[in-house]
C-alpha positions in Angstrom: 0.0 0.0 0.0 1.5 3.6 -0.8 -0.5 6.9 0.8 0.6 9.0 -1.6 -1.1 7.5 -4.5 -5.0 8.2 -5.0 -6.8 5.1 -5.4 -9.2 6.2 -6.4 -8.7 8.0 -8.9 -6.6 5.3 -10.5 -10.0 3.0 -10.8 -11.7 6.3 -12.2 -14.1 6.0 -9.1 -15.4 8.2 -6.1 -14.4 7.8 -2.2 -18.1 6.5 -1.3 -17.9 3.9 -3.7 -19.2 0.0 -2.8 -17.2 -2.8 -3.4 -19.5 -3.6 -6.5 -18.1 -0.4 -8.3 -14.9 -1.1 -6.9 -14.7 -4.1 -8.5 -16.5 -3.2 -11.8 -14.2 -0.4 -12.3 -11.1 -2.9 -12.0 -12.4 -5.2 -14.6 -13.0 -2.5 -17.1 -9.8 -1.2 -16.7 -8.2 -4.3 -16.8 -9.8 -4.8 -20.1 -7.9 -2.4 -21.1 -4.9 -2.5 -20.0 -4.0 -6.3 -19.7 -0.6 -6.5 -21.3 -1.7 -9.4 -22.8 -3.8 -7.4 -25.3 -2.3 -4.3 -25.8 -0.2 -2.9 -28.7 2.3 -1.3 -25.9 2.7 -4.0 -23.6 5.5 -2.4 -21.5 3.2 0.7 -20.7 0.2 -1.9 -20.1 2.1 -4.2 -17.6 3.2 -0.4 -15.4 -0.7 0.6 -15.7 -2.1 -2.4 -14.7 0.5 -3.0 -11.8 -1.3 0.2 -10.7 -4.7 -0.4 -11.0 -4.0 -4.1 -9.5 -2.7 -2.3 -6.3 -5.5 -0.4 -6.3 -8.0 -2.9 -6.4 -6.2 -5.2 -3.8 -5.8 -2.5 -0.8 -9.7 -1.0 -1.9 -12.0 -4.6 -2.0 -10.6 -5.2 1.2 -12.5 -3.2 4.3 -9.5 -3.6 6.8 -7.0 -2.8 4.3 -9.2 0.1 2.8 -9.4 1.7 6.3 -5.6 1.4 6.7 -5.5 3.5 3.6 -7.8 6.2 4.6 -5.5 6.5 8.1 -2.5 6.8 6.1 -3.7 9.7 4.0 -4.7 11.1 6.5 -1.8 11.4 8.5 0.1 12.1 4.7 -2.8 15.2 4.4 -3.5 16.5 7.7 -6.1 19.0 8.2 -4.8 22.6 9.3 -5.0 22.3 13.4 -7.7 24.7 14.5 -7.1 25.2 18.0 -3.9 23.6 20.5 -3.3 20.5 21.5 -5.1 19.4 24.7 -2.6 20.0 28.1 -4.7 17.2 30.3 -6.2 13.8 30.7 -9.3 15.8 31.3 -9.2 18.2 28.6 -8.7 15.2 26.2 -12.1 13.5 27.7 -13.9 16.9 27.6 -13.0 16.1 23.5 -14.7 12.9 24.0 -17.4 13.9 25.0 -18.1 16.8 22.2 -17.6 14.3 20.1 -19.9 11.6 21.1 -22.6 14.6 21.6 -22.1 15.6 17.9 -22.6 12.0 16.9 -25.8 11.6 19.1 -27.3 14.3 17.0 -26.7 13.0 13.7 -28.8 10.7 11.2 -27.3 7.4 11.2 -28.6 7.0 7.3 -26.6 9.9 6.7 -23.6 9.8 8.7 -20.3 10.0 6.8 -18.5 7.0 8.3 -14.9 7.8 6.6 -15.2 11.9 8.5 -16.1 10.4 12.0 -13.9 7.5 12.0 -10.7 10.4 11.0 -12.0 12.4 14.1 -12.0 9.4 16.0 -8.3 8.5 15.3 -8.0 12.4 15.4 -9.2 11.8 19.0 -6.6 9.2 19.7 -3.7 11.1 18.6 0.1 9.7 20.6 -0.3 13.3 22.2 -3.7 12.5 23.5 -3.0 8.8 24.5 0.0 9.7 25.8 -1.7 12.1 28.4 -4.2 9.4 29.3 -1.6 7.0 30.0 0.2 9.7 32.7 -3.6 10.0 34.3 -3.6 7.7 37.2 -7.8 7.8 37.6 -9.1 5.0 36.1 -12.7 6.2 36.5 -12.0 9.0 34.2 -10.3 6.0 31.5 -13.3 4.2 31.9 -15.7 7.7 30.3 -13.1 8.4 28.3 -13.4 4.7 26.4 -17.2 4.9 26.8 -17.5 7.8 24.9 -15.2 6.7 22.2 -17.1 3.6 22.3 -20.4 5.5 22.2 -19.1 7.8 19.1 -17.8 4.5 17.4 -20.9 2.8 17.3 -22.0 3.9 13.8 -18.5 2.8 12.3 -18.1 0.1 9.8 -16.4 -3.3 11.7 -13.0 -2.8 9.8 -13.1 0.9 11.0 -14.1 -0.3 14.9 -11.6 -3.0 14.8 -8.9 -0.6 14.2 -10.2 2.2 16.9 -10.1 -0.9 19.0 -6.1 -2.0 18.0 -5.9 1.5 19.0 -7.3 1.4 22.5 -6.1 -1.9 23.3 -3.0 -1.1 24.6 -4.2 2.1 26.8 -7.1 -0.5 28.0 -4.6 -3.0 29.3 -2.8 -0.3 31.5 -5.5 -0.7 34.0 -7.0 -4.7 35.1 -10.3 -3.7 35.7 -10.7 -1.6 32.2 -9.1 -4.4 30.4 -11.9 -6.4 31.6 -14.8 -4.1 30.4 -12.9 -3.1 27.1 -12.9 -7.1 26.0 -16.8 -6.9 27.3 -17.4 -3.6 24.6 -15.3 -5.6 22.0 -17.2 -8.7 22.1 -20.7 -6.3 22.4 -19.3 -4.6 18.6 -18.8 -7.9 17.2 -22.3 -9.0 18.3 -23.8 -5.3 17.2 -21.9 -5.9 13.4 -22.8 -9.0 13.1 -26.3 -8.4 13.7 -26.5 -5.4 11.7 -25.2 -7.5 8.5 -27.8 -10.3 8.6 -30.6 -8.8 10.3 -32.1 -8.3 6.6 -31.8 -11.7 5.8 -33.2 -13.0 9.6 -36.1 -10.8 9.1 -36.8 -12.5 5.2 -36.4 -16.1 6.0 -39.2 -14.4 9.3 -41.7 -13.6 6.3 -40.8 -16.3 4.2 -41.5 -18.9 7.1 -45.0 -16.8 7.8 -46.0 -16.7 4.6 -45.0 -20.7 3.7 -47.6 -21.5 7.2 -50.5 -18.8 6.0 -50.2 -20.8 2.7 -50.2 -24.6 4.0 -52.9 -23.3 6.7 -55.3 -21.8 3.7 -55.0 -24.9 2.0 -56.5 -26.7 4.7 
């Protein structure tokens, strides 16, 4: 994976895009530029090297997330205001955070922004002051808010914040213990999220297969 190269614009596609255009994009293109049937093979095999790469790192979610991060860091936005001086002031961030997702449309949320002001959140600088705080009550708001704010984020995005956490999590035993309890609660709320569509057809399928066989009676 390389940052500096846009994706995206290599496959001739949008940031929003699903994996269907993802991968319809890289089959046209790859119809045109397969060496194999090109009259400049040499340029063919260093264009289709490129859209190859950027096919593999954008079909997969966890590698796709990886990429986002990285341009990020490669593009950061103009800081606004200082860094934060305390444990608290970096919770106080938390919590604006998690109140601005609270307010927003889930249907409309734009997963890629929150989850860079969520890793924005959980900068070295910020961690780094959480580490020095000796309180673990105010660790334990600080990850429920995260937590909270997270919610919304796609499972390759929430398994990253988590890889994140982990190791500010295991500095204290009995937030360890409740940040294995939230990961296993994300895996449950993904999960169920992903086939809830196809639970609640095989619901009316079932209901409609009885109404039939009891009309027939």
């Amino acid at each position: 994976m390389n940052p500096s190269r846009d994706y995206y614009q290599i496959l001739g596609i949008t940031p929003t895009a699903s994996n269907p255009d993802i991968k319809k994009a890289f089959r046209r293109l790859a119809l045109v530029h397969h060496p194999d049937t090109s009259r400049n093979p040499d340029l063919s095999a260093a264009i289709f090297a490129l859209v190859q790469e950027a096919y593999q790192v954008l079909s997969d979610p966890h590698e796709r997330v990886r990429y986002h991060y990285a341009r990020h860091l490669l593009h950061p936005q103009p800081a606004t205001k200082p860094l934060a001086i305390s444990a608290e002031e970096v919770e106080e961030l938390a919590q604006k955070l998690y109140r601005g997702t609270r307010q927003q449309d889930p249907f409309r949320l734009n997963r890629d922004q929150l989850f860079l002001q969520v890793m924005d959140l959980l900068s070295d600088h910020n961690l780094a002051l959480l580490r020095q705080q000796a309180d673990p009550s105010l660790l334990d708001t600080f990850l429920n808010l995260v937590f909270g704010a997270s919610r919304e984020l796609s499972k390759a995005q929430s398994d990253t914040v988590f890889d994140r956490l982990h190791p500010l999590a295991r500095q204290y035993p009995l937030t360890a213990g409740g940040f294995k309890k939230k990961r296993k609660e994300y895996r449950q709320y993904h999960f169920w999220n992903r086939y809830k569509m196809l639970l609640a057809l095989a619901i009316a399928l079932v209901f409609c297969l009885a109404l039939y066989l009891f009309v027939r009676k």
